[in-house]
N, C-alpha and C positions, 0 to 999 in steps of 0.2 A: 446634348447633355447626357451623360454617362447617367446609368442606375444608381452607380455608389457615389455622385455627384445631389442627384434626386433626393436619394437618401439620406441624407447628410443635411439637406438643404431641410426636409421636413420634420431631422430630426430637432434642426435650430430652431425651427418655426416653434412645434411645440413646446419640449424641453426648453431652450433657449429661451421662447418668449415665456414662460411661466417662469424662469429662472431670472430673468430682465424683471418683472412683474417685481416676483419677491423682494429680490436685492433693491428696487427703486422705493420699495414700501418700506422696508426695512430702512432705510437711510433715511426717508423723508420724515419717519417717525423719530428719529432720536429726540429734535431739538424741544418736539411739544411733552414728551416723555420727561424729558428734564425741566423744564419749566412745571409741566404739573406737579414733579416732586418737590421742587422749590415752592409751588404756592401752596400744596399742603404742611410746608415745614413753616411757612410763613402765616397759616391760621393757627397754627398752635402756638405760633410767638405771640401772635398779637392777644392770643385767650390769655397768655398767661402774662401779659405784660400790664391787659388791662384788668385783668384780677388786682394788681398788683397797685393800677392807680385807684381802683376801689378805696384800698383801705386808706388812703390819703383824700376820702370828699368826706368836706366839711356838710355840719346840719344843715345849712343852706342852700344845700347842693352845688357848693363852689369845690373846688380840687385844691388844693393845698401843691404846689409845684415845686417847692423848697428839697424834699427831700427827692421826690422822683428827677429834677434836676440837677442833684446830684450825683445819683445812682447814673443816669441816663449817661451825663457828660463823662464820669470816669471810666463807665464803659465803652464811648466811642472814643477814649483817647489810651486806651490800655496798648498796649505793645503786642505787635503777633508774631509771628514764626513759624507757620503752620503750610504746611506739603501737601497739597489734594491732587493726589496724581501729578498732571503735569502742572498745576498750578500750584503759583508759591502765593499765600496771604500772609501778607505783613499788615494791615489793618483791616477793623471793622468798618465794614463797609453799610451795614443795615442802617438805614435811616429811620426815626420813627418821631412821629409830632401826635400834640395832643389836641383836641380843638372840644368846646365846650357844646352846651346842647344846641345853639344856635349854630355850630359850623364855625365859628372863628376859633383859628389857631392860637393856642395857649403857648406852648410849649413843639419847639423843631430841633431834634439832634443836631442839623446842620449849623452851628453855631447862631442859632436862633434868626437863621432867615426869612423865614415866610410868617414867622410871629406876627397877629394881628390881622392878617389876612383871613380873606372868606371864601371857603372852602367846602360852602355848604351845596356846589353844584359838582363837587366831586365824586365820581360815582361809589368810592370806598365810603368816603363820611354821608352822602345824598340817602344813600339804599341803608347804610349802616344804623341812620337817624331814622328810617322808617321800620324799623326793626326787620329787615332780609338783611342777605349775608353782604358785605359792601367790599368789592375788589374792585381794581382797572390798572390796568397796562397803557402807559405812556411815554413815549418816543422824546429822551432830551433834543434830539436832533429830529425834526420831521421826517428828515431824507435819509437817514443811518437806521438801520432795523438794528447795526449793536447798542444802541443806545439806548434800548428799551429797560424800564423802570418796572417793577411790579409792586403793586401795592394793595395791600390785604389791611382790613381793618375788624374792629372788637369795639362792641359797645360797654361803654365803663355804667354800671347801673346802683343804684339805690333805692333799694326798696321798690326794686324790679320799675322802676324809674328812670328812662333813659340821661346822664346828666353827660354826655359827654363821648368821644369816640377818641379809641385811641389805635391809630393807625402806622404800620411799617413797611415800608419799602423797601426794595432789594432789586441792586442795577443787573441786570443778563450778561455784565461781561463775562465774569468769573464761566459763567453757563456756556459762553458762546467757544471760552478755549476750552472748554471739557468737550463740547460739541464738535471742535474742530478737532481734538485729538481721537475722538469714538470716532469720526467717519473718515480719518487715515486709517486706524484701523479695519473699518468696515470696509473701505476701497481696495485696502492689501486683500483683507479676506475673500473679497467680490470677485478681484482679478484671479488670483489665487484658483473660487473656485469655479469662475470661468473657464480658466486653460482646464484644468479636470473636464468639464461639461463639452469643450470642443474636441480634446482628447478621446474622451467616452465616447462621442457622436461619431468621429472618426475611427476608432477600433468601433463601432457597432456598425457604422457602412464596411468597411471592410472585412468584417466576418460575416454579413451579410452575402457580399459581391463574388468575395474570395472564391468559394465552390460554383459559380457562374466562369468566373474568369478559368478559373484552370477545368472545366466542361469544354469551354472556347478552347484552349489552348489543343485540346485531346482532341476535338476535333478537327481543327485544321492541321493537326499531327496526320489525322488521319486519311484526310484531304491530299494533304501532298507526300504518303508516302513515308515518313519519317517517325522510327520509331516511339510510341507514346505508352505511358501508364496511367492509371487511374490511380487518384488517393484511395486509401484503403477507408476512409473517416471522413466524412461530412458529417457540414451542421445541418439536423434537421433529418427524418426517415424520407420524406418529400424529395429530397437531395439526393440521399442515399440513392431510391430506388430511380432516378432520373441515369445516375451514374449507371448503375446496373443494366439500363434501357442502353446505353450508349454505348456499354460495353457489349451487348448483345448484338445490335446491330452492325459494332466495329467488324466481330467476328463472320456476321454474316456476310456483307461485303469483301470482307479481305477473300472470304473462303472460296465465292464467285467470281472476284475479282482474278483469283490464286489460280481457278484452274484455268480460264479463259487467258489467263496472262503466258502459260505455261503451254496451253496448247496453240497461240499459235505462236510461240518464240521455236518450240518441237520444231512445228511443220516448216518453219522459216529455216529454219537452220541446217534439217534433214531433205530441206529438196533439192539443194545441191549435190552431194555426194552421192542422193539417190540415184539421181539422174545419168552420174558419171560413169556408176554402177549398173545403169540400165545399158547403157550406150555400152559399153566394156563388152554386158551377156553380149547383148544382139550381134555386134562382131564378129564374137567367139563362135555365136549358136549358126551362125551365116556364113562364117570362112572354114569350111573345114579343113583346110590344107593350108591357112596361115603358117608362114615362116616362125619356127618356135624363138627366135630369139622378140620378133612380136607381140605372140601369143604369153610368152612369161611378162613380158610389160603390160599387156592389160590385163592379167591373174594377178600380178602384183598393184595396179590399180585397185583392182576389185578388193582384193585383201586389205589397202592403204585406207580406202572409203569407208570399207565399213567399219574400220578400227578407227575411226573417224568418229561414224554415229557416234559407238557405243562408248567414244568418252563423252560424244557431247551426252548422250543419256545419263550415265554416271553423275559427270558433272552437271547436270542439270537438276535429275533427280536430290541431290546431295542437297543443291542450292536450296532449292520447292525445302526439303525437311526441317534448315536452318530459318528459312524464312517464315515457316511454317509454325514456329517458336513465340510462344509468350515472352518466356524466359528461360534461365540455366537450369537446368534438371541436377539436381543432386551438387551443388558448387562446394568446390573441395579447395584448400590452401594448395598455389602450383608456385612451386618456386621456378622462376625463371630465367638465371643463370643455367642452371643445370639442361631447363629446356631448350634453349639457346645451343648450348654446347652439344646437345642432343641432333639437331638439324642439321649442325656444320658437319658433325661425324658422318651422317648420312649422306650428305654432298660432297662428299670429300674425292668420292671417285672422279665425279665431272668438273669438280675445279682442277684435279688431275690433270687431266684429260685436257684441259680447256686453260692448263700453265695460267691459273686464276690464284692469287692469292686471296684469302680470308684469315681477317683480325675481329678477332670478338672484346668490345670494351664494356667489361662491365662489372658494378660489385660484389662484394662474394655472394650477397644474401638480397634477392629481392623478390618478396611473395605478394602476390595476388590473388584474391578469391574466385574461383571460376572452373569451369571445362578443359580440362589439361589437354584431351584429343582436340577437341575445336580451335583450342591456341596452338598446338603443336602444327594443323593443319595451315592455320591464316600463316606462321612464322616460315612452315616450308614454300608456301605458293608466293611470296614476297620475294624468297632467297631463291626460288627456282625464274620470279621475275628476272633479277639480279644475273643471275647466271647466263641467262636466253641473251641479254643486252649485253652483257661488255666483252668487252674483243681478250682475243687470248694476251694472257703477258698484264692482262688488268687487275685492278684487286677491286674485293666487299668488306664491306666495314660492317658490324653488326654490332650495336650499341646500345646498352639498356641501363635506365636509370628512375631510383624513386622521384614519385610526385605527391604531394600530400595528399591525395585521393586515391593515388593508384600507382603504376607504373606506366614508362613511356619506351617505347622500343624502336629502334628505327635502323634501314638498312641504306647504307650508300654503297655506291657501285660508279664506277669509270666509264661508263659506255657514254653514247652519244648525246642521252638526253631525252626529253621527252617534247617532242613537237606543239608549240601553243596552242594549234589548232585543236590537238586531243584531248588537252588538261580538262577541259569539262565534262569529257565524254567520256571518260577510265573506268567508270564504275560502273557506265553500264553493259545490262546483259550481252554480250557476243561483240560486242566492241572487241576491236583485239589490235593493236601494229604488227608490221612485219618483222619479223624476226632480223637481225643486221647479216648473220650468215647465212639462213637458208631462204630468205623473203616469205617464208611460210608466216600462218598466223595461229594460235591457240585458240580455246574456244572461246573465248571471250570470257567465259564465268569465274575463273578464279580473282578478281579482284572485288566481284560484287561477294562471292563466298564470303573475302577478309570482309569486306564491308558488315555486314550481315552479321557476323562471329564480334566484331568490333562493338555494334549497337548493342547486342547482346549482353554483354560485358560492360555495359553504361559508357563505353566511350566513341573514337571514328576513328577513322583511316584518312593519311592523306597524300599526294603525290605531287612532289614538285621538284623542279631542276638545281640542280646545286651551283653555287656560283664559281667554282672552281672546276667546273663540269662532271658530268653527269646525273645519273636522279637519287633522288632521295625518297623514301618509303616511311612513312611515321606511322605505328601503330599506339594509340593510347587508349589506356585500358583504367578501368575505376571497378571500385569494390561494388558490384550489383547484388541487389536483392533477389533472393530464389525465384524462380516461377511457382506460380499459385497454380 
């Protein structure tokens, strides 16, 4: 399991379950929330209804029913029209009965149903006849919880004299679609702010992870070789100086790595020629009467060899300096058409010489940010590849075109091709093929140089055979950031 997996997971635990917590509280309370405002609207009905049958008890503490049976029945048969949210009421639905001080029903809105009945074990008229407050909630249907009834009662008094209780009921439907339409909303809102809460846990493990991850990435950059950078901005100073750690050690490594690497690619490369150089003296220093047409053949060895070393030094040296590179020092706008046309003018003697044609395709204007020498270098050691490989009577194409990052350049040439067995091994140090005319070989470093100049420049170099034959050269180049 991943860290920003972990994280994620205990951000849900927490967050997540206190968020589960809330939202499950919050919904479970709607329906008693509503019901209790209903039985508080339902004690102030019945205070004032049985105020009202007050003034209708006779001196013998009987109720007089004639006029509250009217009031009563015109008001449960009144006409409604009434919009409460999502619910439409077209009638009154409040039931209310009157029952005297023994508990038998006088008086029932319901077109005088339960009249005469006893109703003195009811716990609204039971508790209301011992003077406490008398409600209860009762289920028309046992098995239906929407069926529930609620009923709140008021004692009718004289002369602080109980004669009487006058009780009203009100069924939970109306409450249960209010109830159902609150908790779609509440579930919209829940889901709603669910996905936020999964969202948020997810951008917090990944800004969390992110400066882990790309740490990983810089160092397996580092690991195998392949140019890497650090963000300039972590979250956290912890981070920051971890980075810093990492960078410091990159440098140490590369630095030991750099010279160890150099010194023995040197001595590998310079014990050949030295050798050939030694053998040459000794000859020379041992024959002294060698035939001069001889003796100018190993003066001209000697001379060959050592003009030898000192490109591979050159070329070495150079390489160690680029490699040796954070980044671009001082990067300036290089237009490269102009560059381009630059290199062919300078080749122009040995395609001469070597009945090579060269077509340069490219459009008028296409810049780059970067090293104008370092690209002038990688563009001439590609076109001098070009030239070493193709047979006279051949031609190079030299093609450069924008990319929305950068630019892409690329050289094709007629020669033979490049052998499969090499394609993996081109780029590195002293690798070299034979030349097709002289079977000599080069020193190997000019395609790690492009290499090198390429990463540089945020992009890479590639080599592969064309299908129409011979090979093809791709440099691509992207707008890099200075060196620090």
């Amino acid at each position: 399991m991943t860290i920003r997996t972990r994280i994620f997971l205990v951000y849900l635990l927490i967050i997540g379950g206190g968020y589960v917590y809330l939202f499950s509280s919050i919904l479970g309370a709607i329906r008693p929330r509503y019901l209790e405002s209903m039985e508080a609207t339902l004690i102030d009905t019945a205070a004032y209804l049985a105020a009202v049958a007050e003034t209708h008890v006779r001196p013998d503490d009987t109720i007089d029913l004639a006029p509250l049976r009217r009031a009563f029945d015109a008001a449960a048969s009144r006409p409604l029209a009434a919009r409460v949210y999502s619910v439409q009421k077209t009638a009154v639905d409040l039931r209310v009965y009157l029952t005297d001080s023994a508990g038998l029903v006088l008086y029932d809105s319901e077109g005088g149903r339960d009249e005469g009945r006893d109703y003195s074990r009811w716990n609204d008229v039971l508790r209301t006849l011992r003077g406490h407050y008398g409600a209860r909630a009762t289920r028309l249907d046992p098995d239906d919880e929407s069926s529930l009834v609620i009923h709140v009662a008021a004692p009718v008094l004289r002369e602080e004299r109980v004669v009487g209780v006058l009780s009203v009921g009100k069924p939970t439907a109306n409450i249960n679609a209010l109830v159902a339409a609150v908790s779609a909303r509440v579930w919209l809102a829940g889901a709603l702010g669910g996905g936020l809460v999964l969202a948020t846990g997810l951008a917090f493990s990944v800004w969390i992870t992110t400066p882990v991850e790309k740490l990983t990435a810089y160092a397996r950059a580092v690991r195998d070789g392949r140019p890497a950078s650090l963000p300039k901005r972590f979250a956290g100073r912890e981070v920051g100086e971890l980075r810093r750690a990492f960078d410091e050690m990159r440098a140490a490594l590369e630095g030991k790595a750099h010279v160890e690497r150099y010194t023995q690619a040197l001595a590998h490369e310079i014990k050949a020629p030295l050798a050939a150089i030694r053998g040459a003296a000794e000859l020379l220093a041992e024959d002294a009467a060698m035939p001069a047409p001889q003796r100018t053949r190993f003066l001209q060895n000697l001379l060959s060899e050592s003009a030898r070393i000192q490109t591979i030094v050159e070329r070495l040296l150079q390489l160690a300096a680029v490699e040796a590179r954070r980044g671009l020092v001082d990067p300036a706008p290089v237009e490269l058409r102009a560059l381009l046309e630059e290199r062919l003018a300078a080749a122009e003697p040995v395609l001469h010489a070597k009945n090579i044609s060269a077509a340069l395709a490219a459009p008028e204007a296409v810049t780059i940010t970067g090293e104008r020498f370092l690209l002038s270098q990688s563009i001439g050691n590609l076109l001098q590849n070009a030239l070493e490989f193709t047979p006279p009577g051949g031609a190079i194409t030299l093609s450069l075109r924008a990319t929305p990052d950068g630019a892409e350049i690329t050289v094709d040439d007629t020669g033979p091709g490049l052998p499969d067995y090499a394609l993996p091994r081109l780029f590195e140090r002293f690798y070299s093929l034979p030349r097709p005319d002289t079977g000599a070989k080069s020193s190997g470093l000019g395609l790690a140089f492009v290499r090198e100049v390429a990463h540089l420049h945020g992009g890479d170099v590639r080599l592969e055979n064309r299908v129409a034959g011979g090979a093809r050269a791709t440099l691509v180049l992207r707008h890099p950031q200075a060196a620090v």
